[in-house]
C-alpha positions in Angstrom: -32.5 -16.4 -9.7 -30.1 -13.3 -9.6 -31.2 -11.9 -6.1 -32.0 -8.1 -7.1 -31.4 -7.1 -3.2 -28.4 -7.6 -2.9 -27.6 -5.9 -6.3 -26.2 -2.3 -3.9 -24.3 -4.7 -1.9 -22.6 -5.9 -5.7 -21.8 -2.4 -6.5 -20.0 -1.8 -3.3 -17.5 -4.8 -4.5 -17.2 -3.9 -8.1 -17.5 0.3 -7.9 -16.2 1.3 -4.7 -12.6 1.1 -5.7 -13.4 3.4 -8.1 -15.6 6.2 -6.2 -13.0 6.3 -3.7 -10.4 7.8 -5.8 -12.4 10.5 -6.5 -10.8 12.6 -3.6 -7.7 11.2 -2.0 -5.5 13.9 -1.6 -6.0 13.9 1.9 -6.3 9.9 3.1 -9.2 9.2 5.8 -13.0 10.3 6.3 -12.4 11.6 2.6 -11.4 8.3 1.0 -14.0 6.0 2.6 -17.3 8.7 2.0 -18.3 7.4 -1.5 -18.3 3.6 -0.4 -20.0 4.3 2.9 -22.6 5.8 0.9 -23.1 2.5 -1.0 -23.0 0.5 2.2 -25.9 2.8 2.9 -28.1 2.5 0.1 -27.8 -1.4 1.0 -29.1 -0.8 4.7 -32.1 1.4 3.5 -33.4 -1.0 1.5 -32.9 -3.4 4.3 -35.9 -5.7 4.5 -37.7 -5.3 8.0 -37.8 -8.8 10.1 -39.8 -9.7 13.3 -37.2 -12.5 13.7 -33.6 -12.4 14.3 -30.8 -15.5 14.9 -27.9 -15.1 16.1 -25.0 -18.5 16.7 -21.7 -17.6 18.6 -20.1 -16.7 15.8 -22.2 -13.4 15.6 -21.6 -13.2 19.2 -17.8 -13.3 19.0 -17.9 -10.8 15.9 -19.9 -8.2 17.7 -17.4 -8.1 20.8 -14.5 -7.8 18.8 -16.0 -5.1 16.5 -16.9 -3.3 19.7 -13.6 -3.7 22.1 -11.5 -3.0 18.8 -13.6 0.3 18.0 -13.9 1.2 22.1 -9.4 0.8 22.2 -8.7 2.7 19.4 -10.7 5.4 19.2 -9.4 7.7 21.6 -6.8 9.4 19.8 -8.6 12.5 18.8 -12.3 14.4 18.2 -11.5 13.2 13.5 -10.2 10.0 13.8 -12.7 9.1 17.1 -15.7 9.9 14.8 -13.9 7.9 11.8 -13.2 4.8 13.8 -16.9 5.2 15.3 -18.1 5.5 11.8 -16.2 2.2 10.5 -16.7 0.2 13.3 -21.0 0.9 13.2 -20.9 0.3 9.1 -18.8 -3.0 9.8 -21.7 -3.8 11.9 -24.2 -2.6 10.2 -22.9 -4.9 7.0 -22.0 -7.7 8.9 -26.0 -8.0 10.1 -27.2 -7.3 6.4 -25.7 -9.9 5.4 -26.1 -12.2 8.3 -30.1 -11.7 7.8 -30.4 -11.1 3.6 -28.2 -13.9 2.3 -25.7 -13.7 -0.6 -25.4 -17.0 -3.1 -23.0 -17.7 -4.9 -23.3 -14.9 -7.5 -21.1 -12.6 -4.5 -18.3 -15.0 -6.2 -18.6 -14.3 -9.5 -19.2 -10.1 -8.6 -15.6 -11.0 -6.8 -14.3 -12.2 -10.2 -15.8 -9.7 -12.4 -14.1 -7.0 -9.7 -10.6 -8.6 -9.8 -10.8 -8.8 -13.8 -12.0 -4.7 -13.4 -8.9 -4.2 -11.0 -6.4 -6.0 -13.7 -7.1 -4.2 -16.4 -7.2 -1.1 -14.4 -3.7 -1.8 -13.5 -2.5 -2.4 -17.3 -4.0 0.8 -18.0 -1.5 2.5 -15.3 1.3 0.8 -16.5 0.7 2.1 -20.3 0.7 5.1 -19.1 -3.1 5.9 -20.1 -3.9 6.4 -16.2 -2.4 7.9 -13.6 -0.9 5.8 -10.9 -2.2 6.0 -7.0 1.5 5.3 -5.5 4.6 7.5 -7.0 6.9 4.2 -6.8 4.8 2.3 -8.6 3.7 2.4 -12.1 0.1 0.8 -11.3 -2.3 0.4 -8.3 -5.0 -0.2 -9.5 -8.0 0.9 -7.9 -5.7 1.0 -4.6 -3.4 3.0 -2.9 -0.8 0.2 -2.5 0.1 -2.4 -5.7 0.1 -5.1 -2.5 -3.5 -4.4 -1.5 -4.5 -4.9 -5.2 -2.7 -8.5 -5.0 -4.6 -9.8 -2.4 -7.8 -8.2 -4.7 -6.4 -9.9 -7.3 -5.7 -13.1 -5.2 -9.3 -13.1 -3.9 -10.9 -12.6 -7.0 -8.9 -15.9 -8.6 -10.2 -17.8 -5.7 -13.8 -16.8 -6.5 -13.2 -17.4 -10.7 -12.0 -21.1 -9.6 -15.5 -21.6 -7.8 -17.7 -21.2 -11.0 -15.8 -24.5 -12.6 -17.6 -26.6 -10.4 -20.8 -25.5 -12.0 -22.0 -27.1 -15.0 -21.4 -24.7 -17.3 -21.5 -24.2 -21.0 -18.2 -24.5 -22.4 -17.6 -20.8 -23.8 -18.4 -19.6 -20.5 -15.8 -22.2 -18.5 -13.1 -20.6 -21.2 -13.8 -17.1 -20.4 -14.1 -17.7 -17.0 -10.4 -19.6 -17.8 -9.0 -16.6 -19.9 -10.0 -14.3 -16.8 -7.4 -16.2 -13.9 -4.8 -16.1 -16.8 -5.2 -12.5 -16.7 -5.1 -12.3 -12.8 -2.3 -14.8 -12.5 -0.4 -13.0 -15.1 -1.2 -9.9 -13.8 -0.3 -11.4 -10.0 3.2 -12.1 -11.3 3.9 -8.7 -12.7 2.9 -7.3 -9.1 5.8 -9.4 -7.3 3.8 -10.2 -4.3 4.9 -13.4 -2.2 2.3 -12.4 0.2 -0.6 -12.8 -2.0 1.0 -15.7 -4.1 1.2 -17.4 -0.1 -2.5 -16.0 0.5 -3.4 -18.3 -2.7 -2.0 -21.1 -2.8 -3.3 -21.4 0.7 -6.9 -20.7 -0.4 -6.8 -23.4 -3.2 -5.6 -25.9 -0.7 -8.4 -25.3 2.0 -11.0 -25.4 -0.9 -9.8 -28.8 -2.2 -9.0 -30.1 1.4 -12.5 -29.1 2.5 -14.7 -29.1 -0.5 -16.4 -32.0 -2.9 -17.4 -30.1 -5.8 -13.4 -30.9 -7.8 -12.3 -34.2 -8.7 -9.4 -33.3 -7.0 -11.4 -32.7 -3.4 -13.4 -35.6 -3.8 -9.9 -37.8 -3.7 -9.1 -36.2 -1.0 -12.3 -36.6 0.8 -12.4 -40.3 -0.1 -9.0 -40.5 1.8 -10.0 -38.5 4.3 -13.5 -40.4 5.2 -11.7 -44.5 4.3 -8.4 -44.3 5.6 -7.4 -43.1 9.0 -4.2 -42.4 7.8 -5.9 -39.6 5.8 -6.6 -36.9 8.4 -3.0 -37.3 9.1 -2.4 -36.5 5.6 -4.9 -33.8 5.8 -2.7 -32.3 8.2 0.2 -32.9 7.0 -0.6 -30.7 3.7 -2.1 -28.3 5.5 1.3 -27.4 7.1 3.6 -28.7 5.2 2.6 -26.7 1.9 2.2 -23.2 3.6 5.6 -23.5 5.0 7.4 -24.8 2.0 6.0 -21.9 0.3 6.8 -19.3 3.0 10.4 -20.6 2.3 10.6 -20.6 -1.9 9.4 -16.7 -1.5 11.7 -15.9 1.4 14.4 -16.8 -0.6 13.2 -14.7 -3.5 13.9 -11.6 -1.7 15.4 -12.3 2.1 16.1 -8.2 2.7 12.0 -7.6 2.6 11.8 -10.4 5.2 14.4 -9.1 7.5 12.6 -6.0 7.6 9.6 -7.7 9.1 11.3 -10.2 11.6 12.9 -6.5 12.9 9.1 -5.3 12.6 7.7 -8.0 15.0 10.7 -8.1 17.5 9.6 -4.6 18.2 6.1 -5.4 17.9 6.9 -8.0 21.0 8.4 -5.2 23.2 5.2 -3.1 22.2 2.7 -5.7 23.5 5.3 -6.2 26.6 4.4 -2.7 27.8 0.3 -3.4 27.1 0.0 -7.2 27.5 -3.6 -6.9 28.2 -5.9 -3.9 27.0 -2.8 -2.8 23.9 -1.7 0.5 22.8 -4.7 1.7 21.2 -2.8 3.1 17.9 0.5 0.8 16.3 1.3 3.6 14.2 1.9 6.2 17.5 3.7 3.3 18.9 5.9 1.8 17.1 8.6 4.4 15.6 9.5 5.3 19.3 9.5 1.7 20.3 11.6 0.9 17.6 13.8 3.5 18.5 14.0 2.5 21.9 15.2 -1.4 20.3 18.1 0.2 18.5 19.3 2.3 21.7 19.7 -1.5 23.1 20.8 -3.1 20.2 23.0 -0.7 18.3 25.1 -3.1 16.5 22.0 -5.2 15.6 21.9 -6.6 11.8 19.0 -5.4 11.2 20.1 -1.5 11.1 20.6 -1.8 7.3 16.9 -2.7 7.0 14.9 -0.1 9.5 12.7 2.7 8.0 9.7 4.7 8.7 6.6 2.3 9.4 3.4 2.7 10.2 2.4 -1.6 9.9 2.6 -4.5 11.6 2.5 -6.5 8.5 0.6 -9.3 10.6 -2.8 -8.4 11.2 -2.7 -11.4 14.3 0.4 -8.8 16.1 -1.3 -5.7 15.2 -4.8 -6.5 16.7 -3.0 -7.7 19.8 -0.9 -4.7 20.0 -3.5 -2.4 19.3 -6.5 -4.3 21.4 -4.4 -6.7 24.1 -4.9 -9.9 24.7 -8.7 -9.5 25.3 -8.8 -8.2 21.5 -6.4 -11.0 20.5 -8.5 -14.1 22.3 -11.8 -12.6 20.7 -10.0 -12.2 17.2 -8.9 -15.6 17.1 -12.1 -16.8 18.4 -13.7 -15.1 15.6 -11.6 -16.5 13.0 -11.3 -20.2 14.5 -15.3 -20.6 14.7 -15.5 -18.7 11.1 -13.3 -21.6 9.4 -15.0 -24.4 11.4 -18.6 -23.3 10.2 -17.3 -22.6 7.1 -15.6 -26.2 6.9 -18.7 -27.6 8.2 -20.9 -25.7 5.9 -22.2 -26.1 2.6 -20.3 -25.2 -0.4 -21.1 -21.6 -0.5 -19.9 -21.5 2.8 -16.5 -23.3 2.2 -16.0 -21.1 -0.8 -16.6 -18.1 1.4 -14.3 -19.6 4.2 -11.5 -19.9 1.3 -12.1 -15.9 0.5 -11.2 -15.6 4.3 -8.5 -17.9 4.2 -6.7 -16.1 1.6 -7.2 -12.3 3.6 -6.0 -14.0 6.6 -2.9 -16.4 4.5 -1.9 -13.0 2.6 -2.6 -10.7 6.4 0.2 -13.1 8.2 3.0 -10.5 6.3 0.8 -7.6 5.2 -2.0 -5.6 6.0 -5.0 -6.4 4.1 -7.5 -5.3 7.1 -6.2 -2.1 7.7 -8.0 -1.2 4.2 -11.7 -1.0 3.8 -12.8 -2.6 0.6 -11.0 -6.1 1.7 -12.2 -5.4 5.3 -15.6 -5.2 4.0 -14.9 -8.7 1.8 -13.9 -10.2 4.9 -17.4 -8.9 6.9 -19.1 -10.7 3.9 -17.8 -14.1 4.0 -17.9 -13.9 7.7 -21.8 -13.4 7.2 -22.5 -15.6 4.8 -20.2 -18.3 7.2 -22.7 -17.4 9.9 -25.8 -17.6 7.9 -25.4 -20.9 6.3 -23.9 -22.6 9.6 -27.2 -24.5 10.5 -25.6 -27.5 12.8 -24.5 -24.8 14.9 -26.9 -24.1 17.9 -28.8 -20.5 17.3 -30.3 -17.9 19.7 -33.7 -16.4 18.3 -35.0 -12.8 19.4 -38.2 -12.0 18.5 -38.3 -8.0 17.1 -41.5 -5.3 17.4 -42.4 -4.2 14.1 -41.1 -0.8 14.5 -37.2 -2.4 13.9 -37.0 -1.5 10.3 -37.9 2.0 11.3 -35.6 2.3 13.9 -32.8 0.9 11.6 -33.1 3.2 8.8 -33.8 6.4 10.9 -30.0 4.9 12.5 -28.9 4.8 9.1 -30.3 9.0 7.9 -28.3 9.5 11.2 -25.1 7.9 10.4 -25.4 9.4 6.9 -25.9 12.8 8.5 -23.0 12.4 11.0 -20.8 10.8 7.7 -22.0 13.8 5.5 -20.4 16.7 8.3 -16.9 14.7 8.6 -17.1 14.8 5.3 -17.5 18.3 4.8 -14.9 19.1 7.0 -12.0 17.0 5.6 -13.0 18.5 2.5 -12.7 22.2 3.2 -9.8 21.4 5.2 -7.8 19.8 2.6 -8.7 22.5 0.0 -6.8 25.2 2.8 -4.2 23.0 2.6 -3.8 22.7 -1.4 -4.2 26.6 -1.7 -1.3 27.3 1.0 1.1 24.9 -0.8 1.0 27.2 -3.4 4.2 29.2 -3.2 3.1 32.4 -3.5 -0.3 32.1 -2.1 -1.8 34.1 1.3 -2.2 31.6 4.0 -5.6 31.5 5.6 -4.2 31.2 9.0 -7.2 31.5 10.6 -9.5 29.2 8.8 -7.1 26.3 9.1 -6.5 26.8 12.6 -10.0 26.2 13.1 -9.7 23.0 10.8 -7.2 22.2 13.2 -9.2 22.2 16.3 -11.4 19.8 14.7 -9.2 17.7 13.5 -6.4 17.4 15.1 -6.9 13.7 16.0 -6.7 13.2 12.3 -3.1 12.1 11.5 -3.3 12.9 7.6 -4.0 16.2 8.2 -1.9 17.0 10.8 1.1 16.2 9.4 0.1 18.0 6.1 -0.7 21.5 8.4 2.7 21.1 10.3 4.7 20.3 7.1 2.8 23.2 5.6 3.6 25.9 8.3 7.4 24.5 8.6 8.0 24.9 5.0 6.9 28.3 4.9 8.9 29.4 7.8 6.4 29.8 10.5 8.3 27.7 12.8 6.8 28.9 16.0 3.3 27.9 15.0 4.5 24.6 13.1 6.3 23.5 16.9 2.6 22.6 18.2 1.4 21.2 15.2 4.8 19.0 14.7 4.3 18.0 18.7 1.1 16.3 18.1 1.8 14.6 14.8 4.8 12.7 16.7 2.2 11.5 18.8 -0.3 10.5 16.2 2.3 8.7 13.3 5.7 9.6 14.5 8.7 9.0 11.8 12.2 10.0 11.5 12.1 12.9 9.3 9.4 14.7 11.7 11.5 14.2 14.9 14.2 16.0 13.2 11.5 18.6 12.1 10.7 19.5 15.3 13.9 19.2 16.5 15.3 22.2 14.5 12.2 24.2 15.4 13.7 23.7 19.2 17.4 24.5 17.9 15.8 28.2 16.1 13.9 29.0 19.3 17.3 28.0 21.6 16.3 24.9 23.6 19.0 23.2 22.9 18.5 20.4 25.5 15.0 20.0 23.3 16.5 19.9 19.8 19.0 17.2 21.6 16.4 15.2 22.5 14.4 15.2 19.2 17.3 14.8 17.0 18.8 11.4 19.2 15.3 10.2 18.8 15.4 10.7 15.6 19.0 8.7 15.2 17.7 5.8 17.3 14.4 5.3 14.8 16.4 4.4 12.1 20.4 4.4 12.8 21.5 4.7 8.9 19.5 7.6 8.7 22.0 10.1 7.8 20.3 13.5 8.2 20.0 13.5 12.3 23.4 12.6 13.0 24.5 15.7 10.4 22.0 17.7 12.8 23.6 16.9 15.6 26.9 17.1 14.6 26.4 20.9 13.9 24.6 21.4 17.3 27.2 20.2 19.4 30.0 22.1 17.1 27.7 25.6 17.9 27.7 24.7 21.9 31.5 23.6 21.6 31.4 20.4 22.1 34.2 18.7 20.0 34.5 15.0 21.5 30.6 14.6 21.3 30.9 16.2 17.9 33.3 14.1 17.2 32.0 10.7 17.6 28.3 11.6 15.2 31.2 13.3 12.2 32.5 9.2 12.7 28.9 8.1 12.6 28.2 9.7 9.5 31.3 7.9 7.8 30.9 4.7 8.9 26.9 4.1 8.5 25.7 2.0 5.7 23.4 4.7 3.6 20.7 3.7 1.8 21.0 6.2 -1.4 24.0 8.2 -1.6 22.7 12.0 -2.8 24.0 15.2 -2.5 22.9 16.0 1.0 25.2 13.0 2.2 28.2 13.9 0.0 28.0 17.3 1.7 27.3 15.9 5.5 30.0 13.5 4.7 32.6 16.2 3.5 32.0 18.5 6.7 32.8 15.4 8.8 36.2 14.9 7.5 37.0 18.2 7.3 36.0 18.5 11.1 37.9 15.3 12.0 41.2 16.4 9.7 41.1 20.2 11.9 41.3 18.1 15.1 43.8 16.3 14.1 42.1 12.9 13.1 42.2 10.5 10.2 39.3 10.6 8.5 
């Protein structure tokens, strides 16, 4: 029977995508509010229980959820409420879960989701709804068309476990016409990761499973020969690699970009081998600066940008948490797959939902957003519910625990609904003083400001505001912390010419050579300081960046270029050198 509980924990799946585009003109506190308020309609109804079990698996998820939240929420008052806020709900889910139980219709609400997302996504690219990412003609219900792969990926995953039900044959060729829509609908997205993410799920559920023809083959090999576990083995490498290869070879520059992404990432976790850096995004634009300042000839210069990702969820959590956070991640996700593979099929079938976040997480990001976060909790919980051979703790609870829960949930609501609030106004400041010829409420959003100035989104929105407009002594502050929050590029060179305007040259300098290091075939700081050390009269050092500018390989040849380009020769022809 269709278990009505957990019907608020099915909406969360199928409508949060939706409810969280309902605002997301300023990412954050904003985007997660309307899904958070689901989660919470699922915690109030919470059934009260004198009885609660716990295996190690619980044990190891709690720790990590708890270091993870206590290392990266020092960054500011915004984001240390936000990442308090996420790491109670994960929690709070994770233990819903954990003591309600979801069967196997959380598979086919997967499904129905992922068929939701498609046709979401064809809508964008007809044109008939607006697109969340201005590079990309559909999104879906995401921000990113390579979050909605893995969706999509997951949700074919769950569509393949209905077909070992014995169902009625209409309903196995609708279920049939719906992964023909996501795999078609996979292959117009173009993304290796999640293709990689799949094919690894499929083989864990017919290497672990018996409910295929397919599985039970291999299970027979696997249980009469010993040869088979060899085999088992075998595949289980073997394939992933092999496909790793096929899509490198689709498109080697993407790749490139990430090996350069994870050599950094290496010299990151040097400097914090054991508690991590607490943020990756403050971190790694410096550090990869740093990298090119040693390596300036390195290959990799034609494929450096502005990033904010690991694209390995395994690096990022050890960056960002140490080894301690690393050991308890792995632990979590080692016991997670061998309950699952011990497990009964709704377990397996949930442990192949995990394989694919993890598979398609090993060159992307899929954790760092909350609606696959929160399908990862799930099969994690369902993992630790159904893993009976593993040896369980009981705590026996006062009656008074349901009360105390949802009095924890009224406050977590409360505390949600102020951050909330404040995003909101904030961003609405923001909007109004884009407007060209609009008054500024100064006031109000420094107020905004001293609240959230932990918040990366926002700050780089008020200092990019206040620099546009001119204000360039109020923007220098504002500019000063966002480098520290999500430092790129273009906002070194930002504040950098608020230094050269207020005459700290040795400043500008600084921020503009930073800039240059980040990303060497960035034209746009070596044009900057060209024209400082021209002003101070400095030909030979001006000199050497108008040669810079002529001999890196640009990206996209505009305008700006042509025009940084043309002063350059025209400086090196006055003093007397071929250009």
């Amino acid at each position: 029977m269709f278990a009505l509980k957990n019907v608020p924990l099915y909406f969360i799946l199928i409508l949060a995508p939706v409810l969280l585009h309902v605002d997301r003109s300023l990412p954050g506190i904003t985007a997660g509010f309307a899904g958070m308020l689901l989660l919470l309609v699922c915690l109030v109804v919470f059934p009260g229980s004198r009885r609660c079990r716990f295996n190690l698996l619980d044990l190891f998820f709690l720790l990590f959820v708890t270091w993870y939240t206590g290392r990266t929420v020092g960054i500011g008052s915004s984001i240390f409420a936000w990442k308090l806020l996420l790491g109670g709900a994960a929690i709070m889910l994770y233990v819903y879960v954990r003591n309600t139980g979801v069967r196997v219709y959380y598979f086919d609400v997967l499904f129905v989701a992922g068929i939701f997302q498609a046709m979401w996504f064809w809508a964008q690219s007809r044109g008939w709804l607006p697109s969340y990412h201005y590079l990309y003609p559909g999104t879906g219900g995401f921000m990113n068309p390579a979050i909605l792969a893995v969706f999509l990926a997951i949700a074919c995953l769950a569509g393949l476990v209905g077909f070992y039900r014995r169902e009625k044959f209409y309903s196995r060729c609708s279920r049939g016409i719906g992964i023909v829509l996501l795999l078609i609908t996979l292959g117009f997205l173009g993304s290796r990761a999640a293709w990689v993410g799949l094919g690894i799920g499929i083989l864990w559920s017919v290497l672990t499973g018996r409910e295929w023809g397919v599985a039970r083959f291999f299970g027979n090999i696997r249980e009469k020969y010993r040869i088979g576990k060899y085999i088992f083995l075998l595949l289980a490498i073997v394939v992933p690699v092999s496909m790793i290869y096929v899509l490198y070879l689709v498109h080697p520059a993407s790749v490139q970009g990430r090996f350069l992404i994870w050599r950094v990432v290496g010299t990151i976790f040097r400097d914090a081998p054991w508690f991590g850096c607490g943020s990756f995004s403050a971190a790694y634009m410096p550090a990869q600066g740093a990298w090119f300042e040693m390596h300036p000839d390195s290959p990799f210069v034609s494929v450096a940008g502005n990033n904010e990702y690991a694209f390995n969820e395994f690096l990022r959590v050890a960056c960002e948490t140490g080894s301690v956070g690393l050991l308890l991640f792995v632990g979590v996700v080692v016991m997670g797959l061998y309950f699952a593979a011990k497990g009964n099929r709704v377990s397996r079938f949930a442990g192949g939902v995990l394989v694919v976040i993890l598979g398609f997480g090993l060159f992307s990001y899929p954790l760092s957003v909350e609606l696959v976060s929160a399908v990862a909790i799930i099969s994690l919980a369902i993992i630790a519910r159904d893993a009976r051979h593993a040896r369980e703790w009981i705590v026996d609870l006062d009656m008074s625990f349901a009360f105390i829960l949802r009095i924890a949930v009224v406050l977590f609501l409360f505390v949600l609904s102020i951050e909330y609030y404040h995003e909101k106004k904030a961003d609405i400041l923001l909007t109004e003083a884009r407007e060209v010829f609009s008054r500024m409420k100064t006031s109000e959003l420094k107020v905004c400001y001293e609240r959230l100035g932990g918040n990366p989104d926002f700050v780089l929105r008020y200092g990019r505001t206040l620099y546009t407009r001119g204000d360039l002594l109020n923007a220098q502050p504002v500019l000063e912390k966002g480098l520290s929050l999500r430092p790129t590029s273009e906002l070194a060179s930002d504040l950098g010419k608020c230094y050269f305007y207020q005459g700290r040259w040795k400043d500008a300098e600084q921020k503009y050579r930073l800039a240059a290091n980040m990303i060497p075939n960035y034209i746009v700081p070596h044009h900057l300081l060209f024209k400082l050390y021209r002003l101070k009269g400095m030909p030979e050092e001006a000199g050497r960046e108008a040669r810079q500018m002529l001999t890196i390989p640009v990206k996209v040849v505009n305008s700006s270029v042509i025009r940084a380009r043309g002063e350059a020769r025209a400086f090196l022809e006055e003093n007397g050198e071929q250009s």
